[in-house]
C-alpha positions in Angstrom: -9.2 -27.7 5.6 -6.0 -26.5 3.4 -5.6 -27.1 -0.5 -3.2 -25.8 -2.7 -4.8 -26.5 -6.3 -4.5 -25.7 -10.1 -8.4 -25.6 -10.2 -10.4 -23.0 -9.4 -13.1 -22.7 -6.4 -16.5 -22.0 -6.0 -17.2 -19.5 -3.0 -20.8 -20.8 -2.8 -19.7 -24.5 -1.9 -16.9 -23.5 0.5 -19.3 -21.3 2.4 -21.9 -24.2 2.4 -18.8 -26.7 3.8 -18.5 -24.2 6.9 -21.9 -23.6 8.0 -21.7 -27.6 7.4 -18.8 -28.1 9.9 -19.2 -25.1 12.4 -20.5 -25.4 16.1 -23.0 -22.9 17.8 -21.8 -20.8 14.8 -22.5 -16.7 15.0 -20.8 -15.3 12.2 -19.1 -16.4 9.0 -16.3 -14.2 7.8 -14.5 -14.9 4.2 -11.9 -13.3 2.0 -11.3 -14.0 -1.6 -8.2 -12.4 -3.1 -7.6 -12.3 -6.8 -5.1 -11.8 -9.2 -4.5 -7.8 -9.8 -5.2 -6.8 -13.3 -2.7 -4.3 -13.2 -2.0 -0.9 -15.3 1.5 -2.1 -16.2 -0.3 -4.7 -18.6 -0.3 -7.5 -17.0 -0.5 -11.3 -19.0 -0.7 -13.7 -16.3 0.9 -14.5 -12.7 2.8 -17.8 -12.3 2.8 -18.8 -9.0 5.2 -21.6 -7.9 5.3 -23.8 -4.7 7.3 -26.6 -2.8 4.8 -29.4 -2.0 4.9 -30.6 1.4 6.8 -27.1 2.0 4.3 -24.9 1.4 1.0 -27.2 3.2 3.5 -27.3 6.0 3.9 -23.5 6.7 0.8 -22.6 5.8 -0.7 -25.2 8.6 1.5 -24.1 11.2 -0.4 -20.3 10.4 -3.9 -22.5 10.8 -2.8 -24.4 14.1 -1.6 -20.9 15.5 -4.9 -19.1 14.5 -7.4 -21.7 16.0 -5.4 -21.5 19.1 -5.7 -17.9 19.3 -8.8 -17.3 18.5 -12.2 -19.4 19.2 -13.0 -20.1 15.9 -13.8 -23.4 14.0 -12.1 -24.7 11.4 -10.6 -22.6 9.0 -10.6 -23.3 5.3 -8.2 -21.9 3.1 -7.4 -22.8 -0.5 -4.0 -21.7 -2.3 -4.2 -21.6 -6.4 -0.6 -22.2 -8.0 0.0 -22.7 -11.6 -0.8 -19.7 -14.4 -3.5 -17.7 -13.7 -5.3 -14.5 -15.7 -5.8 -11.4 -14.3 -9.2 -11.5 -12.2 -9.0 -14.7 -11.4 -9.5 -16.0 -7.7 -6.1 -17.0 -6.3 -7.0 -17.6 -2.5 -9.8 -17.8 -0.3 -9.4 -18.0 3.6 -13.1 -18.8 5.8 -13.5 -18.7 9.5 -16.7 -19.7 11.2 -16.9 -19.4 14.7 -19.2 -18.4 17.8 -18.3 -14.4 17.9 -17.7 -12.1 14.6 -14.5 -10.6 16.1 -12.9 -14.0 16.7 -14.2 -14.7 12.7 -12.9 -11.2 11.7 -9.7 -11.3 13.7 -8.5 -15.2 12.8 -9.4 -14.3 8.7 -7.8 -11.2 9.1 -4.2 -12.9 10.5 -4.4 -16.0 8.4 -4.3 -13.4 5.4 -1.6 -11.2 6.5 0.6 -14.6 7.2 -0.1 -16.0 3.9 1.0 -13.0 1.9 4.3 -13.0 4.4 5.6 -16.6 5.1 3.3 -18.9 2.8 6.1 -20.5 0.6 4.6 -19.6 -2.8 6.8 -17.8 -5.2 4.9 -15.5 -7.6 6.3 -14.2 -11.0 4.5 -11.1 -12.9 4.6 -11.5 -16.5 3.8 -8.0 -18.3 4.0 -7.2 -21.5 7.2 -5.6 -20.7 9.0 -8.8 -19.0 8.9 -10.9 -16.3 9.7 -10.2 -12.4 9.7 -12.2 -9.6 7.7 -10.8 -6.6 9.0 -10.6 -2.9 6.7 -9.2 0.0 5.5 -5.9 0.2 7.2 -3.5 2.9 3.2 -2.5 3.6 2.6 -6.4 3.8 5.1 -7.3 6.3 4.3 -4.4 8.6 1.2 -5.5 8.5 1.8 -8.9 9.3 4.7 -7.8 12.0 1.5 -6.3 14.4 0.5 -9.7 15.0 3.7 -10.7 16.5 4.6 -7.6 18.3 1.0 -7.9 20.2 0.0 -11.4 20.8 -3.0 -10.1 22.5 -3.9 -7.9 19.3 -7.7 -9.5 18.4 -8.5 -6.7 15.9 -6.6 -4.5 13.5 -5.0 -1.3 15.0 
């Protein structure tokens, strides 16, 4: 399941949806991110995306993480639009039979979203706006994947 929404989500009712859908389940693994409140006096985060685009991409990161690992399906929910500090702004949950497989797949889908998920983000502070590109920490993170296909855990 993949949404990229306004609205907010309730962690409660996604985690119900994959104990619902999951087979010979062992382990439930999820990751909520939210939106930093920063030091540098953050307002709000605008985050922008191409429909179609963007559910595209991020799809292709689902379709390679359930063939990699045995895991169910995945849920993950993108928030666009304005959004306060604190708020949730993703969540990403794996069920599956073993808790590395859940840790592993949750782990990846996360790393590939903040790296090649089409979503543009702009920080608006009380000293100005800035658009946001990728961390140099973020896409060595996301780079182990690739450079060790076999790579089931974090090194």
């Amino acid at each position: 399941m993949l949404s990229i929404q306004e609205e907010d989500f309730d962690i409660a009712t996604e985690y119900a949806a994959l104990l619902e859908s999951a087979s010979n389940t062992g382990a439930i693994v999820t990751f909520v991110g939210l939106v930093r409140d920063t030091e540098q006096g953050l307002k709000h985060m605008l985050l922008e995306h191409y429909p179609g685009m963007t559910e595209n991409v991020i799809q292709q990161i689902i379709d390679t993480a359930t063939q990699r690992w045995n895991i169910d399906e995945p849920r993950v929910i993108h928030r666009v639009g304005e959004l306060q500090p604190t708020e949730q702004i993703v969540f990403v949950g794996i069920s599956s039979t073993h808790r590395s497989d859940a840790y592993a797949a949750c782990e990846y889908l996360m790393d590939q979203l903040k790296t090649r998920a089409t979503l543009w983000k702009k920080e608006v502070t009380t000293d100005g706006e800035q658009w946001l590109d990728s961390k140099p920490s973020d896409i060595k993170r996301a780079s182990r994947w690739n450079e060790n296909p076999k790579l089931t855990t974090p090194s």
